[in-house]
Backbone bond lengths (Angstrom), bond angles and torsions (degrees), N, CA, C in turn:
res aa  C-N    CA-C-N  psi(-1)  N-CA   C-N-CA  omega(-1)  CA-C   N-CA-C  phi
1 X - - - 1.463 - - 1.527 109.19 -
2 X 1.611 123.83 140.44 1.372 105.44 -174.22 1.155 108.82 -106.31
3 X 1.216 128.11 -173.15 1.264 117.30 -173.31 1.199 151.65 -68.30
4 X 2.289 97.06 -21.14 1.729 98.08 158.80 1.120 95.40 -104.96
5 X 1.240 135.21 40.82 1.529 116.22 121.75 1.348 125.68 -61.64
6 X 1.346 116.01 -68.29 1.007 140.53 -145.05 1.989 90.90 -74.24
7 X 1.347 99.81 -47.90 1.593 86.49 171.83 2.020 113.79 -71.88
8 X 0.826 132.49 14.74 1.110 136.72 148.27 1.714 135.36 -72.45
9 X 1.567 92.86 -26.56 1.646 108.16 -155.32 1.841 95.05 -93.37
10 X 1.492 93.18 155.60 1.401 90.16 174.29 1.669 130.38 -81.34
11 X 1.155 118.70 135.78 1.604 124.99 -153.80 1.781 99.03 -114.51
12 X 1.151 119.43 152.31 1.608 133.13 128.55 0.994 109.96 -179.90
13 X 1.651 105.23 135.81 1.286 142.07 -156.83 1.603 108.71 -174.87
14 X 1.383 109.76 175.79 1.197 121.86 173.88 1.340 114.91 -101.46
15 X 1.333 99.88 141.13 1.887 111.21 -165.32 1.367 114.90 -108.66
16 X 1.491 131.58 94.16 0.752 113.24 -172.70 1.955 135.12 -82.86
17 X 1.508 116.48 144.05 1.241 121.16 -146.64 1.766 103.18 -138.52
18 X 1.706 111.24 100.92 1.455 86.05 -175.97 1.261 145.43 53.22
19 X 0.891 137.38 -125.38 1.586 118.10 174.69 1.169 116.93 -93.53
20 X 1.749 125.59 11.08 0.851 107.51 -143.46 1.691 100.39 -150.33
21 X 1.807 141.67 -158.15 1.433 93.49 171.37 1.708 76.05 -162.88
22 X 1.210 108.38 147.40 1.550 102.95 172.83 1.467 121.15 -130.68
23 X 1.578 104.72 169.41 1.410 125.35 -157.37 1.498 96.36 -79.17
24 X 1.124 127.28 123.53 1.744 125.56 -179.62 1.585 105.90 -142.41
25 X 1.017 108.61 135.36 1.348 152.51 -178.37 1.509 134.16 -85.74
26 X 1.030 149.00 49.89 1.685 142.37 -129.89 1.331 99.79 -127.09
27 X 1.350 135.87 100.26 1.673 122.48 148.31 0.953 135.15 -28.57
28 X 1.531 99.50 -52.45 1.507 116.84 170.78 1.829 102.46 86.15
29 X 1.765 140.97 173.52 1.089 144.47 -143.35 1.452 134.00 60.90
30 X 1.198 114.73 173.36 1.625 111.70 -154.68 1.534 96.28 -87.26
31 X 1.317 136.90 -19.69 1.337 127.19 -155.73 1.617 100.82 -68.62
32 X 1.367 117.93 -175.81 1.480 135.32 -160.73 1.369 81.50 -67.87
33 X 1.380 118.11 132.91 1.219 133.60 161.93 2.057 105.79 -90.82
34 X 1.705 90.47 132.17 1.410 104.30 167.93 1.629 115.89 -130.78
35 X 1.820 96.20 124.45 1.446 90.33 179.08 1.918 121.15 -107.84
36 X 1.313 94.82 155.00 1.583 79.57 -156.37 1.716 98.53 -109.71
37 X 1.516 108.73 142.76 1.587 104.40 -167.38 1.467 94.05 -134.07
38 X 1.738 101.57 116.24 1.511 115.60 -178.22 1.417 117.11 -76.20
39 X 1.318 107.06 157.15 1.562 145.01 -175.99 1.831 81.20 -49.49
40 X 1.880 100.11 152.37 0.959 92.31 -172.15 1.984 141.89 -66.34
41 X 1.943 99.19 -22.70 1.311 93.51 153.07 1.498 121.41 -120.14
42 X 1.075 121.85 24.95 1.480 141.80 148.24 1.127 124.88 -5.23
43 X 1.930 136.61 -176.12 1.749 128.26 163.40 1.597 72.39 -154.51
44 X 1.528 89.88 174.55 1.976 120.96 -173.10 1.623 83.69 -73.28
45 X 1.237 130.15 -25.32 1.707 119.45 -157.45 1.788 104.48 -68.40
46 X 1.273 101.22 -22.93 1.682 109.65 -175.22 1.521 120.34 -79.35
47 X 1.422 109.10 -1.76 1.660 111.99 160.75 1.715 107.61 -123.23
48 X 1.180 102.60 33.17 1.947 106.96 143.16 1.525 122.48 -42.36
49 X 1.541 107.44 -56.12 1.451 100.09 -167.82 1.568 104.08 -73.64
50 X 1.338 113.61 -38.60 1.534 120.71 -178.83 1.479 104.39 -38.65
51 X 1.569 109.54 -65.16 1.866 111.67 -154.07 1.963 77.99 -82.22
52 X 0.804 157.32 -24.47 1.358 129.28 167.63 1.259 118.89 -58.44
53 X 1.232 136.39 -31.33 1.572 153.99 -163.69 1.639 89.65 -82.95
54 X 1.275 123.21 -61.88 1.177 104.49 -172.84 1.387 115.46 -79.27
55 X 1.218 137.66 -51.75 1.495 120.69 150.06 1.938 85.80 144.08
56 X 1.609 85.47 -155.71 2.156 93.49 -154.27 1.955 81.64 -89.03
57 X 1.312 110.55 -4.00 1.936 94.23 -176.31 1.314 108.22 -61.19
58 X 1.611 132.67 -20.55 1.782 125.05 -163.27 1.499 83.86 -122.99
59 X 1.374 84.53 158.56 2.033 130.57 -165.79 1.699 71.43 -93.40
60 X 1.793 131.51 115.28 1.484 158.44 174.76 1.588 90.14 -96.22
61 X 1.581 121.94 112.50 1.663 110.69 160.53 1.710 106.79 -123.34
62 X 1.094 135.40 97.85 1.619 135.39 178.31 1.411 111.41 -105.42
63 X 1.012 117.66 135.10 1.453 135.82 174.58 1.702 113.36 -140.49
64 X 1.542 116.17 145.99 1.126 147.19 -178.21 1.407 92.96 -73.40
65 X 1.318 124.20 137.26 1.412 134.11 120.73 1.207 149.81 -22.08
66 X 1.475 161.96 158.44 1.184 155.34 159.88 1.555 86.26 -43.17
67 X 1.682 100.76 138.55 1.631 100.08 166.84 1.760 142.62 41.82
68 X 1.168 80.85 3.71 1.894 95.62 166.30 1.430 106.50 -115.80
69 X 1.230 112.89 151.76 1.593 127.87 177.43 1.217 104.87 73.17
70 X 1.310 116.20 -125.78 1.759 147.40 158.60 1.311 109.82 -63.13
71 X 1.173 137.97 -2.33 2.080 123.85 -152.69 1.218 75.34 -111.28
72 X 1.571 83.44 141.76 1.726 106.51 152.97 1.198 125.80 -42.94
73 X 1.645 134.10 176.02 1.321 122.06 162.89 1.603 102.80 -95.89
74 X 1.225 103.59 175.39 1.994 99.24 178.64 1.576 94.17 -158.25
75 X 1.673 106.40 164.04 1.816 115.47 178.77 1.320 92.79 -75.72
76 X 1.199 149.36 33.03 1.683 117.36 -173.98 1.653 87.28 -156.54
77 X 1.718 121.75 113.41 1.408 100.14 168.56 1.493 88.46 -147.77
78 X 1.407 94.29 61.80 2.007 105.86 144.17 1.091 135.43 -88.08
79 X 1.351 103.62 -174.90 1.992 93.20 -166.15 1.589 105.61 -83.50
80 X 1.722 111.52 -19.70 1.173 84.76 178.79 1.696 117.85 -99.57
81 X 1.496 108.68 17.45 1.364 104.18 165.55 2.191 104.38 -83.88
82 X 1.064 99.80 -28.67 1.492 96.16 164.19 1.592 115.15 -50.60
83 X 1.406 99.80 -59.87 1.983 97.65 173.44 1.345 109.46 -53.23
84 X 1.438 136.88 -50.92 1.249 128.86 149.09 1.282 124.78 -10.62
85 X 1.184 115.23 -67.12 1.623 114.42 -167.71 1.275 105.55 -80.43
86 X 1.732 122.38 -38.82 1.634 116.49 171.30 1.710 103.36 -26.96
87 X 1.559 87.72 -69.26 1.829 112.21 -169.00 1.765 108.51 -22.47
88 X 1.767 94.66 -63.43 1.840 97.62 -174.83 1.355 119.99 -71.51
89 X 1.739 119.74 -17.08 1.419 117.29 -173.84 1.470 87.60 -60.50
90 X 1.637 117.79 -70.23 1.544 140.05 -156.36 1.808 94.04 -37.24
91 X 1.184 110.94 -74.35 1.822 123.91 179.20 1.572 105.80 -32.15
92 X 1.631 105.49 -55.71 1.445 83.53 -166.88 1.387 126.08 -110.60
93 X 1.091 114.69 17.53 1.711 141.50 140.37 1.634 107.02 -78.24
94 X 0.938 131.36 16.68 1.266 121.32 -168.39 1.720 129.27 -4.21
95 X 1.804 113.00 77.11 1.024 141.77 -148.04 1.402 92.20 -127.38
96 X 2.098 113.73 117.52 0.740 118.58 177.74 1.875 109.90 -114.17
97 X 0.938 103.80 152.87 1.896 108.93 166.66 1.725 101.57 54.29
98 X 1.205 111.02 4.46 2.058 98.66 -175.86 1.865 105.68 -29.59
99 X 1.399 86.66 -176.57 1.579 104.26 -176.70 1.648 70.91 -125.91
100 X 1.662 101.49 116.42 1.942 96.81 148.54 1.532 113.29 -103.49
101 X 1.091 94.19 140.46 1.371 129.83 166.91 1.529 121.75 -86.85
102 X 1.595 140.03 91.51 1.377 153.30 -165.84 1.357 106.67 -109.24
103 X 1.472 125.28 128.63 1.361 126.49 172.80 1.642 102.68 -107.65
104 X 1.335 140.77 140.23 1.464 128.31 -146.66 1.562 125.65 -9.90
105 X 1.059 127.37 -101.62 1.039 132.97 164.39 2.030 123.63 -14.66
106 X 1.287 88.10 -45.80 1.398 107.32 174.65 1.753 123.16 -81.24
107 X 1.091 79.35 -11.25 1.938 94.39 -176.14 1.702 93.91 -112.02
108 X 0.982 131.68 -52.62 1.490 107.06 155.23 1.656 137.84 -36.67
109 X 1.600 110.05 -29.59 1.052 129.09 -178.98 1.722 97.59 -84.66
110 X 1.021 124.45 -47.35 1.224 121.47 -169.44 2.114 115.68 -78.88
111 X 1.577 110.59 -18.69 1.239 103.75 165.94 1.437 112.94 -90.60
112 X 1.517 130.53 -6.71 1.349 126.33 164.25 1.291 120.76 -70.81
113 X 1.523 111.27 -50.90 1.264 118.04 160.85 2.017 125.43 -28.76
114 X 1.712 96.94 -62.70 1.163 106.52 176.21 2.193 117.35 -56.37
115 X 0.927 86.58 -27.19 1.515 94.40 -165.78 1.777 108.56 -85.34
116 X 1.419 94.97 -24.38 1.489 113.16 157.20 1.530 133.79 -72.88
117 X 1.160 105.54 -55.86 1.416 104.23 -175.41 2.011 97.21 -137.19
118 X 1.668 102.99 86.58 1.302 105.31 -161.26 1.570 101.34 -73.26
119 X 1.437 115.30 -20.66 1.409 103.96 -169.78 1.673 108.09 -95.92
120 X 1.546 120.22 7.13 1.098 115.14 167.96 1.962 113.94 -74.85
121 X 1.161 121.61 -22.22 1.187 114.31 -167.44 1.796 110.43 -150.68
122 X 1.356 93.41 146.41 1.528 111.18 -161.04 1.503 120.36 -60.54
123 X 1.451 96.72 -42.74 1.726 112.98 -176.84 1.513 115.78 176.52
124 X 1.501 129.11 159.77 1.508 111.70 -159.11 2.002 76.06 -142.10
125 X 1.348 79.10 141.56 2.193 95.95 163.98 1.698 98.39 -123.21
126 X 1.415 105.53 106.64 1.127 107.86 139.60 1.284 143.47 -99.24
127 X 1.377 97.43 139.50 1.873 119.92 -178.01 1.330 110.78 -64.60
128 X 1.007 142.39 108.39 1.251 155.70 156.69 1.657 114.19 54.85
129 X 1.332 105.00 42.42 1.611 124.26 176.48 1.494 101.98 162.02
130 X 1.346 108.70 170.60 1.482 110.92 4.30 1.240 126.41 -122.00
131 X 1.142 136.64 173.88 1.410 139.34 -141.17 1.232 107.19 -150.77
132 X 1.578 117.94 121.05 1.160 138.96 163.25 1.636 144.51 -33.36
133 X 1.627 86.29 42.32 1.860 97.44 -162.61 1.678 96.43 -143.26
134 X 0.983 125.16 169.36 1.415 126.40 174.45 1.693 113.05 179.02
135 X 1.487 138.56 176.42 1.157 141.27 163.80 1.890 96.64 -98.53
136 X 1.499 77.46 134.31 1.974 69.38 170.91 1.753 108.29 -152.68
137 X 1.852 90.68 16.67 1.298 94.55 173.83 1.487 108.80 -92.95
138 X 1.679 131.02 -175.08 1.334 128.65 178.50 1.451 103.06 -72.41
139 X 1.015 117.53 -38.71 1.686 125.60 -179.74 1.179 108.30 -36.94
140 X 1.602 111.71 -64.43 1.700 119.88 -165.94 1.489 101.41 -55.31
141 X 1.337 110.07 -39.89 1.580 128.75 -135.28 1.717 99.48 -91.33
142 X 1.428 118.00 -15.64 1.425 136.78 177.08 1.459 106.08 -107.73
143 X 1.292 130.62 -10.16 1.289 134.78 176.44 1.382 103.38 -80.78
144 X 1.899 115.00 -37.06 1.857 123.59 -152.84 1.766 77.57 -81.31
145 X 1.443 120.27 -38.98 1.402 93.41 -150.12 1.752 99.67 -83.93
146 X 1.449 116.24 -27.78 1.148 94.17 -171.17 1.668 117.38 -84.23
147 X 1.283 116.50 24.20 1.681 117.72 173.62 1.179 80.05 -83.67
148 X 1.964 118.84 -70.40 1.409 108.80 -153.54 1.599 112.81 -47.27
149 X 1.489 114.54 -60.56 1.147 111.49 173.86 2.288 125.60 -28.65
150 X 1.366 111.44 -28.73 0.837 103.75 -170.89 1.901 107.62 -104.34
151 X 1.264 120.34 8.11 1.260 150.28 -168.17 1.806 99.73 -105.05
152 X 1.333 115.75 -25.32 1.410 111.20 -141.39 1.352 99.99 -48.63
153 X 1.756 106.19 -52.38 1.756 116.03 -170.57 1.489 117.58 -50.87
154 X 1.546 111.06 -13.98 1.820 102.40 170.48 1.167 100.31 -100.45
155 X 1.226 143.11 -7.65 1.740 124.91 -173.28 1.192 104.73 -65.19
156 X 1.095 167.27 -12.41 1.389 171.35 95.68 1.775 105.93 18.51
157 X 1.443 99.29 -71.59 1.101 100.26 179.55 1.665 130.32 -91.00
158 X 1.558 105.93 -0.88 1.294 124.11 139.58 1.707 135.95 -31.17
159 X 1.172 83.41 -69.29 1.297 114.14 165.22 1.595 113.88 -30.34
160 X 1.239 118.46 -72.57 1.380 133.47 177.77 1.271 122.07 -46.28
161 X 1.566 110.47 -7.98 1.720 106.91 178.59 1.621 90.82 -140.02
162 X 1.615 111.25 24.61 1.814 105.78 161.11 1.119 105.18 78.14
163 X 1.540 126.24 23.37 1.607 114.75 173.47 1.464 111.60 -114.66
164 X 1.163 124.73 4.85 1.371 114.29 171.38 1.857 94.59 -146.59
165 X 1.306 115.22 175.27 1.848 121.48 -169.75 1.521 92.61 -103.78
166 X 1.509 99.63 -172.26 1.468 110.22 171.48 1.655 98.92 -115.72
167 X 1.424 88.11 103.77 1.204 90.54 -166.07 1.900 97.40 -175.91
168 X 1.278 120.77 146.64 1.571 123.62 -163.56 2.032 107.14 -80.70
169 X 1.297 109.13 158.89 1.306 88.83 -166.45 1.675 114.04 -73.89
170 X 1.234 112.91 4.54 1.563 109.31 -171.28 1.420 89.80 -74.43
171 X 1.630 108.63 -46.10 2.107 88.03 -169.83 1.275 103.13 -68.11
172 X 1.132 115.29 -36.37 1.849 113.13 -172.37 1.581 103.10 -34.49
173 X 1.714 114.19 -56.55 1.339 121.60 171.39 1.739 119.45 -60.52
174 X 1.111 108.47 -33.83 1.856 106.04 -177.90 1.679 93.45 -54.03
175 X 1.617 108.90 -65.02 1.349 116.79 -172.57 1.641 126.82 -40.84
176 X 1.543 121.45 -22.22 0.995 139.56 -111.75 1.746 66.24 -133.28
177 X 1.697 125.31 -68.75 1.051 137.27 -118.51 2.393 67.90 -102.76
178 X 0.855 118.29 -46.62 1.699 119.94 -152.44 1.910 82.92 -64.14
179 X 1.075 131.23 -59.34 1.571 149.22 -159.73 2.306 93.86 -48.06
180 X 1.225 100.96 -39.53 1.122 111.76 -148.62 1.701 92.73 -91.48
181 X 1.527 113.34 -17.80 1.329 128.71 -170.57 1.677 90.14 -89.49
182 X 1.158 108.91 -59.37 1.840 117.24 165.08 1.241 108.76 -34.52
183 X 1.343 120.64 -78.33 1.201 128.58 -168.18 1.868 116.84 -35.25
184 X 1.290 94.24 -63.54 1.505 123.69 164.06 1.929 110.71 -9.46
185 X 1.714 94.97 -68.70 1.400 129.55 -169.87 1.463 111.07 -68.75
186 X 2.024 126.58 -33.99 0.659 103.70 -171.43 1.657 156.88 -110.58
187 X 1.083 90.93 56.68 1.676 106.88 -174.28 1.468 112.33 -77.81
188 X 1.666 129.20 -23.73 1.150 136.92 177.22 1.262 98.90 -63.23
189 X 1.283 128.45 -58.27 1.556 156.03 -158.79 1.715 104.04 -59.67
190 X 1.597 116.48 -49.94 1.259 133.53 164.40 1.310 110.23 -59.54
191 X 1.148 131.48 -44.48 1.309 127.78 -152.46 1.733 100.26 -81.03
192 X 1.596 104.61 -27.66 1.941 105.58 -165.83 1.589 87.51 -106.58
193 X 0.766 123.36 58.03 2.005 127.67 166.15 1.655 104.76 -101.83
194 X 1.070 90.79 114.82 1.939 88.28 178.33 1.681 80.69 -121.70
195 X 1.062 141.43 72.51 1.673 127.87 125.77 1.317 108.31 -155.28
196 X 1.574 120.54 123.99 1.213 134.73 165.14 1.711 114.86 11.43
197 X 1.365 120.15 105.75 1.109 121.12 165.13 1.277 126.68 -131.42
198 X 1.507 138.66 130.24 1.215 141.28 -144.85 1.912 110.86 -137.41
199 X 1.166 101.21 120.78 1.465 105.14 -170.73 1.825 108.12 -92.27
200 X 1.358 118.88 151.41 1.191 113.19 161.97 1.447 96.97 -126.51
201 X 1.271 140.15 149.30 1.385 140.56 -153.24 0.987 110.15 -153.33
202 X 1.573 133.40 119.88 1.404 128.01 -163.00 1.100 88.15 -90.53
203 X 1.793 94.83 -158.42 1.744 118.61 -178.87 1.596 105.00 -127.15
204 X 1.231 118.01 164.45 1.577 103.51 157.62 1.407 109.29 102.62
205 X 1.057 126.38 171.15 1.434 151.47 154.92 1.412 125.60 -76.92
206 X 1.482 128.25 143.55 1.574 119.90 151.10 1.235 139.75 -141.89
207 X 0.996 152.13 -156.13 1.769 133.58 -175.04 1.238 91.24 -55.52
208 X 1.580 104.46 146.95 1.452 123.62 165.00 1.336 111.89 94.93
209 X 1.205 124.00 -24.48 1.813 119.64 -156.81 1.752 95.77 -124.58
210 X 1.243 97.97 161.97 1.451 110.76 169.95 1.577 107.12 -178.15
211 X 1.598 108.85 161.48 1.461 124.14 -169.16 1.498 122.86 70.87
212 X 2.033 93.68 30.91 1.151 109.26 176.02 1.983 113.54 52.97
213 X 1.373 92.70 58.53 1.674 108.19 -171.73 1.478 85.88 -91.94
214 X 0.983 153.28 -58.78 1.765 153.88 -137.84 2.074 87.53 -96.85
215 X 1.466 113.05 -38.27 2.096 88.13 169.34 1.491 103.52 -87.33
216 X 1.460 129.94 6.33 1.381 112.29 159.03 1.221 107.69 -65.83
217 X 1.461 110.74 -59.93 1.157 123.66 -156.16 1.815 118.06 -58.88
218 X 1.297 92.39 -15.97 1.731 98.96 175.24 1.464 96.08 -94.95
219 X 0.968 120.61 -10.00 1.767 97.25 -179.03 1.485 114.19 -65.45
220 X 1.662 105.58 -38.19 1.584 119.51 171.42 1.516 125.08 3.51
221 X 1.736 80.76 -72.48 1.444 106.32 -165.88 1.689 118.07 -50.94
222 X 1.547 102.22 -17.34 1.576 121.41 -160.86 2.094 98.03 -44.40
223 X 1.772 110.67 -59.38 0.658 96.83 179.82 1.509 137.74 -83.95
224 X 1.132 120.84 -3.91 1.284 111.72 147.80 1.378 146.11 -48.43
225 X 1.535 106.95 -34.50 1.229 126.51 -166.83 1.899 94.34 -73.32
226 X 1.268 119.22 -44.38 0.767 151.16 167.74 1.796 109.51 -32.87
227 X 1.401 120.06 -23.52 1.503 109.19 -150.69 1.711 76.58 -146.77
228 X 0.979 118.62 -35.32 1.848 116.68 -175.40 1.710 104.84 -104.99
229 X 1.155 111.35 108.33 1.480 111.03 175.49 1.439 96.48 -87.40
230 X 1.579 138.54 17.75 1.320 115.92 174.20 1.780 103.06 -99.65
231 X 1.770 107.81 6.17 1.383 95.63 177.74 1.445 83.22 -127.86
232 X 1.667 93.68 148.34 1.797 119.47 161.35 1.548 125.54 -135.14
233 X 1.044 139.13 169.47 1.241 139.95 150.84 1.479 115.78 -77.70
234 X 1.388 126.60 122.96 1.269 150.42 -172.68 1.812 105.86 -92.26
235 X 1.633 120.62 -66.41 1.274 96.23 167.23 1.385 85.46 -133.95
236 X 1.523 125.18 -166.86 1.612 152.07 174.36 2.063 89.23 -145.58
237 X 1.725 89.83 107.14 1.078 88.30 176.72 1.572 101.33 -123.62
238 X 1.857 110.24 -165.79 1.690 100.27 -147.42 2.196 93.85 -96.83
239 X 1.703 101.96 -10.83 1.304 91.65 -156.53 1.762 104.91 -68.49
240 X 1.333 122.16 -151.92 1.164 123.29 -158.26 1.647 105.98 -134.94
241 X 1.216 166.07 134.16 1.177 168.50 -133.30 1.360 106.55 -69.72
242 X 1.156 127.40 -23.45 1.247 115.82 -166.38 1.754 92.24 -120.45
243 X 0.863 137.08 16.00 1.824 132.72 176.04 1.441 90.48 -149.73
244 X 1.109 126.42 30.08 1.804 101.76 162.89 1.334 101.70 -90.86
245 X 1.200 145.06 -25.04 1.455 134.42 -157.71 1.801 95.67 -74.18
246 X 1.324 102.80 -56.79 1.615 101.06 166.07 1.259 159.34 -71.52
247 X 1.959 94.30 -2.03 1.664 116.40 -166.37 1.935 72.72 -110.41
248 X 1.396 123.11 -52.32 1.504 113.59 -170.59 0.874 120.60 -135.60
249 X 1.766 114.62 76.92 1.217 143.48 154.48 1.991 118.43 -44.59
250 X 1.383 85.06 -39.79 1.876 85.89 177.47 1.362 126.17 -87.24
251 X 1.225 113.49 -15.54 1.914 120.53 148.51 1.473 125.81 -45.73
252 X 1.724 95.53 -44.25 1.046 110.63 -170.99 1.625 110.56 -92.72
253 X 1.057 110.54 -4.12 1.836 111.15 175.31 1.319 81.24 -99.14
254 X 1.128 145.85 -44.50 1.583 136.66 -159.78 1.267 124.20 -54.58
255 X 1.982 107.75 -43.78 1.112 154.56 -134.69 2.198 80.25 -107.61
256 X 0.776 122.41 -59.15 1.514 139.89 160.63 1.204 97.87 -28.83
257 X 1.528 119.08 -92.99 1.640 134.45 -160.68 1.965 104.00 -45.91
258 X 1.588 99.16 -31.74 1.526 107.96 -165.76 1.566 98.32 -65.84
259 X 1.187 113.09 -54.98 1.707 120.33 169.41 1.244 126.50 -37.52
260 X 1.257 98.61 -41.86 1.869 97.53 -179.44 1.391 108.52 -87.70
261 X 1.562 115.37 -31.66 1.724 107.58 174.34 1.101 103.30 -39.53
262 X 1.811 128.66 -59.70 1.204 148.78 -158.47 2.203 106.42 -57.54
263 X 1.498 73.69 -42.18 1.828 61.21 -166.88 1.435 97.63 -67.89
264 X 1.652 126.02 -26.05 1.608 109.57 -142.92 1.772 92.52 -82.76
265 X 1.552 108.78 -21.44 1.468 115.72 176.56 1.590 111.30 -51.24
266 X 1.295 101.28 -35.78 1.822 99.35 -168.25 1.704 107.66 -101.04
267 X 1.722 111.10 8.53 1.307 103.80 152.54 1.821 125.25 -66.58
């Protein structure tokens, strides 16, 4: 088989990455490839309803994280070992221009990406981030660790429905605390995006936050949107940050299809 065959064909297996090796997912075929980049302790199993909604027409690529899902655990679970692993899924799927798709954590990952290597990829929908706000004082940053810290005894059983990694709660908090340092930073990052990007934006509150801190935090974006016509809001739907991928899966296939109209327009 040669090689764009074989990057055509449908794959899953484990990929190995550095020290470490991950859970990957590949449909495989020529259509628009979409890759999907999970919530921050998340698995690929949580955009089921999504790649069903859109159906067998798009090239589906999901992969696990360091220590979430199927992936090994590894010493390094920063964001830019995440760009890392984007990097090797893309290489060794040989996956050109996708539309990624990021659910927080993952949609942060996916507008860095874009702002990085703009001609690697077509257009990105992020799920309910990310958004230009963060804690980056010690306060915030002693608040993330002592939830996790006081959470530790359910991460275990967290785990089992994809909400926390295998992994102790101090990184849960490093991870938790670096995203929020990102977050913080990225309005520069928003502002230089030249490819189609499309928000779906819940409503509501979710573990951890209160006094309506997560609809501050989306207001952020207001002015950006404002100064970059290559980003918009796609829908404002009713679920809450942590169940929109599963309460509104069809925003988010919608929010998808809207991206690729967009790119095939600027062929």
């Amino acid at each position: 088989m040669t090689n764009a065959n074989a990057a055509h064909s449908g794959w899953s297996g484990m990929l190995p990455v550095e020290d470490t090796a991950l859970a990957v997912t590949d449909t495989g075929g020529t259509a628009t490839p979409v890759v999907y980049l999970n919530g921050s302790y998340a698995s690929q199993r949580h955009w089921r309803p999504v790649i069903d909604d859109l159906g067998p027409g798009w090239r589906h690529i999901t992969y696990d994280e360091r220590a979430r899902g199927k992936s090994k655990k590894s010493a390094d679970y920063s964001f830019e070992a995440c760009v890392r692993d984007l990097d090797a899924v893309l290489r060794a799927r040989k996956v050109e221009r996708p539309i990624l798709v990021g659910w927080s954590y993952g949609a942060l990952l996916g507008v860095h990406w874009a702002a990085r290597y703009p001609d690697r990829v077509a257009g990105v929908v992020g799920v309910d981030g990310p958004f230009p706000s963060g804690w980056t004082d010690d306060a915030g940053h002693e608040r993330i660790r002592r939830l996790f810290h006081k959470v530790r005894w359910a991460l275990p059983m967290a785990r089992l429905v994809g909400n926390a990694a295998r992994m102790s709660a101090e990184q849960h908090a490093d991870i938790n605390i670096e995203a929020h340092i990102l977050h913080a930073a990225l309005e520069p990052v928003l502002n230089s995006l030249t490819v189609p990007v499309r928000y779906v934006v819940g409503s509501g509150e979710a573990l951890g936050s209160k006094n309506d801190e997560q609809e501050q935090m989306r207001t952020t974006l207001n002015p950006v949107l404002a100064r970059n016509p290559n980003l918009a809001i796609s829908a404002k739907v009713a679920s809450n940050h942590g169940t929109i991928v599963r309460k509104d899966f069809r925003a988010i296939a919608e929010a998808t299809r809207e991206v690729a109209a967009l790119t095939r327009e600027r062929r």
